[in-house]
C-alpha positions as CSV (number, residue, x, y, z in Angstrom):
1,X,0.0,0.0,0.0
2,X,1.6,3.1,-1.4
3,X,1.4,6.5,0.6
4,X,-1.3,7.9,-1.1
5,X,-3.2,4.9,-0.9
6,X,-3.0,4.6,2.8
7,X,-3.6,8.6,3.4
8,X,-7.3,7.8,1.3
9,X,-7.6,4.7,3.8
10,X,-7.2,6.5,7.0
11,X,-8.5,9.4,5.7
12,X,-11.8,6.8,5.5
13,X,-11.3,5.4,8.9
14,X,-11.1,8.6,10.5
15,X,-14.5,10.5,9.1
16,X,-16.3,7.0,9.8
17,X,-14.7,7.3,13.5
18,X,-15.7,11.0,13.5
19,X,-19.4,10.6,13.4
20,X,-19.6,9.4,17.1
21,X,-17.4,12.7,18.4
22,X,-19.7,15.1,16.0
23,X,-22.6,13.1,17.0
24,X,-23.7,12.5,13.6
25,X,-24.0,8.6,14.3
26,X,-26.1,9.3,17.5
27,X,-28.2,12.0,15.8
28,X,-29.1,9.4,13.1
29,X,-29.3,6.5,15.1
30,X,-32.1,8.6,17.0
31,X,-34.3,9.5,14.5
32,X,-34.4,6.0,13.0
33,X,-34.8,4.3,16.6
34,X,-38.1,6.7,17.1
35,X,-40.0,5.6,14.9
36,X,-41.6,2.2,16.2
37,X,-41.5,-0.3,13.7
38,X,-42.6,-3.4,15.3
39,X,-43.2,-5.8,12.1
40,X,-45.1,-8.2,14.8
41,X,-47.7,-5.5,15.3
42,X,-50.5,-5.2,13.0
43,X,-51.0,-1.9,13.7
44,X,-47.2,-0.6,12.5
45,X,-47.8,-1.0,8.8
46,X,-47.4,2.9,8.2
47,X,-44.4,3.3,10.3
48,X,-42.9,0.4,8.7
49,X,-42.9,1.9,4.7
50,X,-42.0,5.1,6.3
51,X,-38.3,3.9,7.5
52,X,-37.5,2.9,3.8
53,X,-39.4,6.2,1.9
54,X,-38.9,8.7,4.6
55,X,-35.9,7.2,6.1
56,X,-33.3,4.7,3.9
57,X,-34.7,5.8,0.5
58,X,-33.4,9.1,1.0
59,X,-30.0,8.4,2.7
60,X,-29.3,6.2,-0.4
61,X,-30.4,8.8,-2.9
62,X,-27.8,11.1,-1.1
63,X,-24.9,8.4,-1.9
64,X,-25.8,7.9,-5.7
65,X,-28.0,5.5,-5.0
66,X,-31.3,4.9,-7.6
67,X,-34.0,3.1,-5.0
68,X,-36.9,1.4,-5.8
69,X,-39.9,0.6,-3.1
70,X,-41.4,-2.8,-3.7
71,X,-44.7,-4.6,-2.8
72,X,-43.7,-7.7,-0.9
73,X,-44.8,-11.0,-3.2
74,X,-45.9,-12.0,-0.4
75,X,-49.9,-10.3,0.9
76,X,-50.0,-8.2,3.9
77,X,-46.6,-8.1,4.4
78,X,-44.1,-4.9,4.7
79,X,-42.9,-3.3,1.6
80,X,-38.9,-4.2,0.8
81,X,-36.3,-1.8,-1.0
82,X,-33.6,-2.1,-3.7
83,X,-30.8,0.7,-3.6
84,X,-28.2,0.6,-7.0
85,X,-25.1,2.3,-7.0
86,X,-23.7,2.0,-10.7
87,X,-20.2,2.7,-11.8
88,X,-19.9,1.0,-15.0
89,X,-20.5,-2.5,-16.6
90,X,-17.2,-3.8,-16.7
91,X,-16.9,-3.3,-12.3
92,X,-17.7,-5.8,-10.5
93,X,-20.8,-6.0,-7.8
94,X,-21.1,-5.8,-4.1
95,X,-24.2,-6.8,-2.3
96,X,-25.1,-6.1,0.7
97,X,-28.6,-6.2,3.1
98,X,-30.7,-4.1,6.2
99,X,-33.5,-4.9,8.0
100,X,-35.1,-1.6,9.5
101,X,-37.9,-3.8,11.7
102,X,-37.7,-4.7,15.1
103,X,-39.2,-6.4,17.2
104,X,-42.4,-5.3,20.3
105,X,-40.7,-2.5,22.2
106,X,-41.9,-3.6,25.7
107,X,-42.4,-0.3,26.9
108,X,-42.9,-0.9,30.5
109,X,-40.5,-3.4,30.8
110,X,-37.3,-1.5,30.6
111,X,-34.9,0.0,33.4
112,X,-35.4,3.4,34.7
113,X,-34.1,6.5,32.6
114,X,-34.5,4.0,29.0
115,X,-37.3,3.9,26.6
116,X,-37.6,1.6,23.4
117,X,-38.1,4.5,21.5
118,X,-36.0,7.3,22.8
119,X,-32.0,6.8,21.9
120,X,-30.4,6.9,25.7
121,X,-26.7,6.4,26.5
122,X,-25.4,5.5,29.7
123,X,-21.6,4.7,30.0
124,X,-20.8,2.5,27.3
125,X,-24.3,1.6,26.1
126,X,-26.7,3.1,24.0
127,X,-30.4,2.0,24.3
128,X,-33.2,2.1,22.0
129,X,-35.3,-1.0,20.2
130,X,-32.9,-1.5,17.4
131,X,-30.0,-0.2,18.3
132,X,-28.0,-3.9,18.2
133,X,-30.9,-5.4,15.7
134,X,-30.7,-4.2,13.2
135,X,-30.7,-0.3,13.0
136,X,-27.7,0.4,14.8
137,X,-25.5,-1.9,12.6
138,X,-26.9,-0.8,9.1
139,X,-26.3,2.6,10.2
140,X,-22.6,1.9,10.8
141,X,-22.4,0.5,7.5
142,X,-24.1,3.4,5.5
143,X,-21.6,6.1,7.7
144,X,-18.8,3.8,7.1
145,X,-19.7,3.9,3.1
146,X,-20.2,7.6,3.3
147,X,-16.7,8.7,4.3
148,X,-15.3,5.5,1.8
149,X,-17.3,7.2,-1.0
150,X,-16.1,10.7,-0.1
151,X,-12.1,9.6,0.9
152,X,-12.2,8.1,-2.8
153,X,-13.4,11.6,-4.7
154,X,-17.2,9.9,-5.1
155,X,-15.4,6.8,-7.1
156,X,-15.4,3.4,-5.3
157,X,-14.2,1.5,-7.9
158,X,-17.0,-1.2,-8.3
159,X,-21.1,-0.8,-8.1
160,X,-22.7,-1.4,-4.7
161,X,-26.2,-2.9,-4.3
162,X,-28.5,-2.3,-1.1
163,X,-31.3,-4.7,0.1
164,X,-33.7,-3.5,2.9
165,X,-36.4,-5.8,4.0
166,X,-38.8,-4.6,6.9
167,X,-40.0,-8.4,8.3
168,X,-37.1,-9.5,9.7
169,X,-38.4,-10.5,13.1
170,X,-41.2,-11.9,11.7
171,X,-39.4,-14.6,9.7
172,X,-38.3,-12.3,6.4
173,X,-41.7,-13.4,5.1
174,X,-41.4,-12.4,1.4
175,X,-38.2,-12.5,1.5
176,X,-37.4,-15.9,-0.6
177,X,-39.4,-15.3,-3.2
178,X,-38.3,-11.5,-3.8
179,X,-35.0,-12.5,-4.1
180,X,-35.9,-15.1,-6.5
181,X,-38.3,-12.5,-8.6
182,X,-35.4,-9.9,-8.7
183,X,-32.5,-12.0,-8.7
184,X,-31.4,-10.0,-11.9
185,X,-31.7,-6.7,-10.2
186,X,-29.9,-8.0,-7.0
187,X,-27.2,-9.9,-9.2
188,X,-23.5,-9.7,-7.8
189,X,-20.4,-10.7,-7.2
190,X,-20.0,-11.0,-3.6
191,X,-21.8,-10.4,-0.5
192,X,-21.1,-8.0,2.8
193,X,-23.6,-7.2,5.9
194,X,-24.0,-6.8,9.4
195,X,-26.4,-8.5,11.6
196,X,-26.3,-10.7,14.8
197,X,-23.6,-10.7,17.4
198,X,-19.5,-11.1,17.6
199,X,-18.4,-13.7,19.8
200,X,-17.6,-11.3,22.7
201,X,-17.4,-7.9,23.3
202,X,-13.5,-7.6,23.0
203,X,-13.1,-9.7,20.1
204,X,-14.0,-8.5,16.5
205,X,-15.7,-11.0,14.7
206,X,-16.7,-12.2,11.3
207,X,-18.8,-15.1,10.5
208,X,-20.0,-17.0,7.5
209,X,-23.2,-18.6,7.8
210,X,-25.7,-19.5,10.6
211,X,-27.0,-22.5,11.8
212,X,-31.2,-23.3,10.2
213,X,-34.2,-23.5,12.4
214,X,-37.2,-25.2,12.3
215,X,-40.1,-24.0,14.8
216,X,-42.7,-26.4,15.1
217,X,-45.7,-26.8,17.7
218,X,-45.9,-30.1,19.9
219,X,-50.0,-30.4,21.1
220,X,-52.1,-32.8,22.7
221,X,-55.7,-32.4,22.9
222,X,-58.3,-34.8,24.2
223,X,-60.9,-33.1,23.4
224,X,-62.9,-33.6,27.3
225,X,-62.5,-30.0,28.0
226,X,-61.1,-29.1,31.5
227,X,-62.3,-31.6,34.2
228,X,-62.3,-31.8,37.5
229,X,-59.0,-33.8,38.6
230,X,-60.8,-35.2,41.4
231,X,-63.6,-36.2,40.1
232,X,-62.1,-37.3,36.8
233,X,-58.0,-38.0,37.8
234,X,-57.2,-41.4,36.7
235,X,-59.9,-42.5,34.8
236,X,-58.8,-39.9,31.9
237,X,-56.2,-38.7,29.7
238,X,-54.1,-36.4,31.3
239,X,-52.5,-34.3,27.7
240,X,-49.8,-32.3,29.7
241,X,-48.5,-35.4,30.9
242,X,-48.4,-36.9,27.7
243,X,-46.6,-34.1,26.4
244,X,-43.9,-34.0,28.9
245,X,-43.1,-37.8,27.5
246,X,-43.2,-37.4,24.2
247,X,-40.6,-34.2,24.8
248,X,-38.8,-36.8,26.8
249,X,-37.9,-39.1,23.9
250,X,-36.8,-36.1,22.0
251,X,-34.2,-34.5,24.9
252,X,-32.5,-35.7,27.6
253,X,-32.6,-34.4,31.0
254,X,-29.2,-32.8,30.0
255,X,-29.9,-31.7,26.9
256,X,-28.7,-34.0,24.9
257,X,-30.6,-34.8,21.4
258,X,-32.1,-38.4,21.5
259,X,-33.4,-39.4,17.7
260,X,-30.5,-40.1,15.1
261,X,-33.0,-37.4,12.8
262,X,-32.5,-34.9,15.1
263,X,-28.6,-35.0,15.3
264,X,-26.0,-33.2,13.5
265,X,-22.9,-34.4,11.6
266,X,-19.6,-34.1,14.4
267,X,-18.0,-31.3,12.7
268,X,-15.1,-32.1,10.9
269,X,-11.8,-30.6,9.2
270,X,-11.4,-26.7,9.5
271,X,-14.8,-26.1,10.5
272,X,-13.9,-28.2,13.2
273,X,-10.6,-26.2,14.4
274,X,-11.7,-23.0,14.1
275,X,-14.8,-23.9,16.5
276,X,-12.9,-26.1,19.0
277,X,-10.7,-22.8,20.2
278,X,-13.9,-20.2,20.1
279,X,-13.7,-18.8,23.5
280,X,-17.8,-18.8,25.0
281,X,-19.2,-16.9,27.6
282,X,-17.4,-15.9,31.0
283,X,-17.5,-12.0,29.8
284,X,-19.9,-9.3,31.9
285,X,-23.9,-10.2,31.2
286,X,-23.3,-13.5,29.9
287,X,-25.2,-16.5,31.2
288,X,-23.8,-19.2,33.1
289,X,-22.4,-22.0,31.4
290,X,-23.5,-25.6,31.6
291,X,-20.2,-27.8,30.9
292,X,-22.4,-30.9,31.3
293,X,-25.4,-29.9,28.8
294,X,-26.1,-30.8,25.4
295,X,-23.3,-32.3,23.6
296,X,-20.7,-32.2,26.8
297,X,-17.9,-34.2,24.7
298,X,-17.4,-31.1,22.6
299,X,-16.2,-28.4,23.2
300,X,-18.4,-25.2,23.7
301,X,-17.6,-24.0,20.4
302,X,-18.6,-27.1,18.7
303,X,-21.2,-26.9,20.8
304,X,-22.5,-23.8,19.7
305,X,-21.6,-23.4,16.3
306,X,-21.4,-27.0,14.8
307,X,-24.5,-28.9,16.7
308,X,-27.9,-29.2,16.5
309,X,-30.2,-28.5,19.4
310,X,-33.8,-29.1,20.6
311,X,-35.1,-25.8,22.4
312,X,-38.4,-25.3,24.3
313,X,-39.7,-22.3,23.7
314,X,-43.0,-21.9,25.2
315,X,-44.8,-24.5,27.1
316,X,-48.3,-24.6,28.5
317,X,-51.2,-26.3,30.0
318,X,-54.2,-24.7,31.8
319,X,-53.2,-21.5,33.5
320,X,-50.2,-21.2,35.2
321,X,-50.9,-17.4,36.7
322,X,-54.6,-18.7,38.1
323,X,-54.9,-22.8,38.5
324,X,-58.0,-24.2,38.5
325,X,-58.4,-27.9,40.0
326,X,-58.9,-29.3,36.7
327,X,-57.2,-31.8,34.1
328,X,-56.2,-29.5,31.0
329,X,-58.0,-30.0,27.5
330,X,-55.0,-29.4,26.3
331,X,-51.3,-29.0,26.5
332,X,-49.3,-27.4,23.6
333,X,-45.0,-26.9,23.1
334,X,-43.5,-24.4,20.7
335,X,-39.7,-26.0,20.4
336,X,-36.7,-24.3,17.8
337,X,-34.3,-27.0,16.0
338,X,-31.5,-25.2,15.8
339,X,-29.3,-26.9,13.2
340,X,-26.1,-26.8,10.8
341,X,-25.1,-27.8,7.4
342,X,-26.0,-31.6,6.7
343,X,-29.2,-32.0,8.2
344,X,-32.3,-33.4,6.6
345,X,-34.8,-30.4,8.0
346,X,-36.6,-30.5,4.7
347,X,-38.4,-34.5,6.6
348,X,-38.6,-33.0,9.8
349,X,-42.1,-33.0,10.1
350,X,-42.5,-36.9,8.7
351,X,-39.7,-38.0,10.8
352,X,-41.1,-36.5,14.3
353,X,-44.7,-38.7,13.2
354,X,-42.8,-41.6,12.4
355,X,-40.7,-41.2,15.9
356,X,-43.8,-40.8,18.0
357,X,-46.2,-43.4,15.9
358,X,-43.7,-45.9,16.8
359,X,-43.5,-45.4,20.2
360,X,-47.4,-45.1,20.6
361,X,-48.2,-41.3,20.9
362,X,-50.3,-40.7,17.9
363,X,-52.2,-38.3,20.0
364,X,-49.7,-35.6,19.4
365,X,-50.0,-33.3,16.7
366,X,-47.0,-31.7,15.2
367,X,-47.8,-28.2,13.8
368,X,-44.8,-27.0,11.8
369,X,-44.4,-22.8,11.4
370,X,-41.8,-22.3,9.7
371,X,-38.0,-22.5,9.0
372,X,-34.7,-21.5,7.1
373,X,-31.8,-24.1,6.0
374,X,-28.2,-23.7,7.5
375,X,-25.9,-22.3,5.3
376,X,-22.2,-21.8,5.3
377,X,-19.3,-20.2,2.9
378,X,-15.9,-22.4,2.7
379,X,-13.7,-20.8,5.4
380,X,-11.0,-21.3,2.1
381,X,-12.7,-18.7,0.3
382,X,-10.6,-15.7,-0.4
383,X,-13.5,-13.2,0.5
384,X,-13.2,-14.4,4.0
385,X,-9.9,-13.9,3.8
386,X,-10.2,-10.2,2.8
387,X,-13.0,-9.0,5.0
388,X,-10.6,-10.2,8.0
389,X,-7.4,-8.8,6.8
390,X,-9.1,-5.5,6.1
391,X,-10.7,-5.2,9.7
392,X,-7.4,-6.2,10.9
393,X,-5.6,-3.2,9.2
394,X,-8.5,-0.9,10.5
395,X,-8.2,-2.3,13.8
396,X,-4.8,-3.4,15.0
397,X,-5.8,-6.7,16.4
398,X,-7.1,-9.9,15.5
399,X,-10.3,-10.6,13.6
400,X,-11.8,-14.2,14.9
401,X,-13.8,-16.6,12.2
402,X,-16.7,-18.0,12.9
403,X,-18.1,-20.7,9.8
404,X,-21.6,-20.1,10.8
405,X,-23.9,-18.4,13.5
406,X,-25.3,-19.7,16.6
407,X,-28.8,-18.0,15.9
408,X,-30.7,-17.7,12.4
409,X,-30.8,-15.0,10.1
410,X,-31.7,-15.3,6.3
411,X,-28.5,-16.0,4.6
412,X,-29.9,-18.8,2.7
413,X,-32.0,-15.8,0.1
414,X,-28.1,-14.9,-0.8
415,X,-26.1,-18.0,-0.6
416,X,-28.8,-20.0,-2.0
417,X,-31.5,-18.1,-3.8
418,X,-28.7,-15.7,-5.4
419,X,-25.6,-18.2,-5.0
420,X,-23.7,-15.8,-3.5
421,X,-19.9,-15.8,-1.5
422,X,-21.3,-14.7,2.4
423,X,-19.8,-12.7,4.7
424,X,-21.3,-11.1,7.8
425,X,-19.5,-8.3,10.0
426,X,-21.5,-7.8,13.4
427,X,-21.5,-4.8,15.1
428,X,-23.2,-6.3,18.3
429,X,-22.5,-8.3,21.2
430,X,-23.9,-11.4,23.0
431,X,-25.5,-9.7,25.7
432,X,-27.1,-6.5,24.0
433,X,-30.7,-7.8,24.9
434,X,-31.9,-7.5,21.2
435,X,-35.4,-8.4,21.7
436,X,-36.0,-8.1,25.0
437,X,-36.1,-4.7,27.4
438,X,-33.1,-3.0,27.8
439,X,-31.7,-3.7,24.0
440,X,-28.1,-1.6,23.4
441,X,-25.5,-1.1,21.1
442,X,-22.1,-0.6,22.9
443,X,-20.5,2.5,21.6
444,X,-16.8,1.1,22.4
445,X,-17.7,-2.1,19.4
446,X,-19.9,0.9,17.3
447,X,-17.3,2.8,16.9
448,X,-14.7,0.2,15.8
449,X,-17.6,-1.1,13.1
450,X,-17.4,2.4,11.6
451,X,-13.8,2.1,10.7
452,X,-14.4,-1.8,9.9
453,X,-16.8,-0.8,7.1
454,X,-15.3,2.3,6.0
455,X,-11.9,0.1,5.5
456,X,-13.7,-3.2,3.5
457,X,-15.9,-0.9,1.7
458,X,-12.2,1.6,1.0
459,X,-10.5,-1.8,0.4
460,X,-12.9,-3.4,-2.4
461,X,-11.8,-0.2,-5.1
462,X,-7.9,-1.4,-4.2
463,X,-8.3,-4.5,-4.9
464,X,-11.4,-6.7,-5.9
465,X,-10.8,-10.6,-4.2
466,X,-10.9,-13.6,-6.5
């Protein structure tokens, strides 16, 4: 890197850094956390197509984007937004992706002196809905991009693509088949965004996937209505009982998955090293670790990262705030398979009928709502390569890998809808408390993600990876 070139660079780093001391970044991040868009409400419909008319559209326009509102494919559901910044033909393409929805803002929920939608920092952390999920970390990006554009004389060197979607939190409902409708539009060369969390606080982070999920209902009705359970104990069907055993032949006490279905392949090769050192936990807010749960030969890593789990969600029977002295009608589970690469999701639902037919519990229904496939770019890649080295050279410190996610997010629209290279750059931490009270972005990891993106996106006009 010659003189000049590195002058440009930090010339980028330092007007991405800047917006926190000027209090651009706060100003912006302010006006985009007030306005309440909740995709799960019904209600937030207006609020929602305002963020990307009022809000993104306009920042875009401002960058040399040309945006376009759509209609999502899919009825009732938030509009989504294409952004295209076009330097020439023969340049290659960058994708990368927002969400501006979040999820219910729990007003009375959070601690004193914070409000879901009023921007409020104290110490280290800024708090707001959205501030870690997702607003906070696209607006990083588009400051970071803004003082790349401007440090490069308006010229980055290649075209830049911009995907907003506002149902996120609601399962990126649409999502899918917009991707597949406009895959012309949205066609590129590689792909760049921020969402979820690093592995720590301390520790930049890229990763390159995320595990699937697969949320399904467990219920067991018998269809007596709620009866007295002295009058009626032991001469009927109890269903809440009959739910805990059928959960029982699924999970072990411990954690542990029981069906072979449910399992994931032992990870193996590099995914396997780079997960087997990934420090987990033991930082300020985390939870406690359980050494012995789940998959206790592996190591947390590979416990997080490269296995499968069985989550309960939600369980209920009767009413557990004002018990009545009855046997339940009904008893219901909402459980989350997590899983990675290599599982067969797609039979889930067969499989779990087959499972409890043959071990006589045809009385419980299996309701499946939904799910996403796990996806996950060769670490080998040389786009994974680049996105570290460049955060390294902004930062001064090691970037750690990740191959995939813990949680979900929808990277199988770009890796497999639009068969793209993935790479994800998070901005967040562990412990922000994205949807629940109390959600913050720390300004300590915001303000090193401003001179992360303003480096890749400075980087990508140097030199393009193949």
């Amino acid at each position: 890197m010659n003189d000049e070139t590195r002058s440009g660079r930090q010339q980028a780093l330092e007007a991405a850094v800047e917006t926190i001391r000027n209090g651009v970044f706060v100003e912006t991040l302010a006006r985009r956390v007030a306005m309440p868009t909740e995709s799960q409400n019904p209600q937030a419909q207006q609020p929602l197509r305002a963020y990307l008319v009022d809000e993104i559209q306009p920042t875009l326009m401002a960058l040399g984007f040309e945006c376009q509102v759509y209609d999502n494919p899919m009825a009732g559901q938030p509009p989504l937004l294409i952004g295209v910044r076009h330097e020439g033909d023969e340049l290659p393409t960058l994708l990368t992706y927002g969400h501006g929805d979040v999820t219910n803002g729990q007003e009375n929920e959070w601690r004193a002196g914070t409000h879901p939608w009023d921007l409020s920092l104290h110490g280290d952390q800024l708090f707001g809905r959205g501030t870690a999920d997702n607003k906070g970390q696209h607006t990083i990006n588009l400051l970071g991009l803004e003082a790349a554009i401007k440090a490069r004389s308006g010229k980055l060197g290649y075209n830049l693509k911009v995907l907003f979607e506002m149902s996120e939190e609601v399962g990126s409902k649409g999502l899918e088949d917009f991707c597949r409708m406009q895959a012309e539009t949205l066609q590129a060369d590689l792909f760049l965004a921020s969402d979820g969390p690093r592995l720590n606080a301390k520790t930049p982070t890229i990763f390159l996937g995320s595990r699937g999920v697969c949320q399904f209902r467990l219920r067991c009705t018998t269809d007596n209505g709620a009866r007295h359970s002295g009058n009626w104990g032991g001469v009927i069907t109890n269903p809440a009982i009959r739910l805990q055993h059928a959960l029982s032949t699924l999970v072990s006490p411990t954690g542990k998955l029981l069906p072979d279905f449910l399992k994931a392949p032992a990870p193996t090769g590099i995914t396997a090293q780079m997960m087997q050192g990934l420090p987990v936990g033991g930082h300020e807010g985390d939870p406690e670790l359980n050494a012995l749960w789940g998959e206790a030969h592996l190591s947390p890593g590979e416990r997080l990262f490269g296995s499968n789990t069985l989550e309960v969600i939600a369980l209920g029977a009767g009413n557990i705030d004002k018990p009545v002295g009855a046997i339940p009608n009904s008893a219901e589970a909402v459980c989350h398979l997590r899983l990675v690469p290599g599982t067969d999701w797609s039979n889930l639902v067969a499989n779990l009928e087959r499972h409890f037919s043959d071990l006589d519990f045809k009385d419980i229904e299996i309701l499946y709502e939904g799910g996403y496939n796990a996806t996950r770019l060769d670490p080998a890649h040389p786009w994974v390569h680049f996105v570290q080295s460049s955060m390294e050279a902004s930062l001064g410190q090691p970037v750690s890998v990740l191959p995939n996610l813990g949680g979900t997010i929808p990277n199988h629209c770009f890796a497999d809808v639009l068969s793209l290279p993935t790479v994800w750059m998070p901005h967040s931490y562990p412990s922000c408390k994205q949807h629940a009270p109390d959600e913050h972005l720390l300004m300590s990891v915001a303000q090193q993600g401003l001179a992360c993106a303003a480096g890749v996106f400075w980087d990508l006009g140097e030199h393009w990876p193949h």
